[in-house]
N, C-alpha and C positions, 0 to 999 in steps of 0.2 A: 807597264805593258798595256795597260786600259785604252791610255791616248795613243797608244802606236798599232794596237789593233781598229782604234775607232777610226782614227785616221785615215790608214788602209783601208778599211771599209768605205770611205767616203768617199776617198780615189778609184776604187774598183766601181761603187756605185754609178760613178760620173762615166769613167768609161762604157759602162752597159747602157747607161742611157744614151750617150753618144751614138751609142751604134745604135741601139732603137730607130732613134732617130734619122739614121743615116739609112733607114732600109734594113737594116738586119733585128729584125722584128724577134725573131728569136733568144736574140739577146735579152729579151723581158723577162724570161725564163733564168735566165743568171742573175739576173737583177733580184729575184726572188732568193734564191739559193744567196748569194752575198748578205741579202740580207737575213739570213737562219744563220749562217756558217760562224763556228768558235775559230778559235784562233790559227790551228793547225790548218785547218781548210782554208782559212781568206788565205793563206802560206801558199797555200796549193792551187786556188782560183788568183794569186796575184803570179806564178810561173805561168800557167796555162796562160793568161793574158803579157807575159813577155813584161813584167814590171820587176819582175824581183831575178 
């Protein structure tokens, strides 16, 4: 489950910087939280973001 959370993690990461970049600056702020968040939450920030 390690590499399938890290994984997720690295995919949500990309899209938060995506969006940074794209203008949606607050997206930094997620960026942050993906990176704190255990497993149950990347679960829940990967719906919120329309991946899972």
């Amino acid at each position: 489950m390690y590499d399938d959370n890290e994984t997720l993690r690295r995919e949500l990461l990309d899209e938060a910087h995506a969006g940074t970049f794209s203008g949606l600056g607050s997206m930094l702020l997620d960026a942050e939280e993906i990176r704190n968040a255990g497993a149950e939450e990347l679960e829940e920030i990967a719906r919120r973001y329309g991946l899972r």
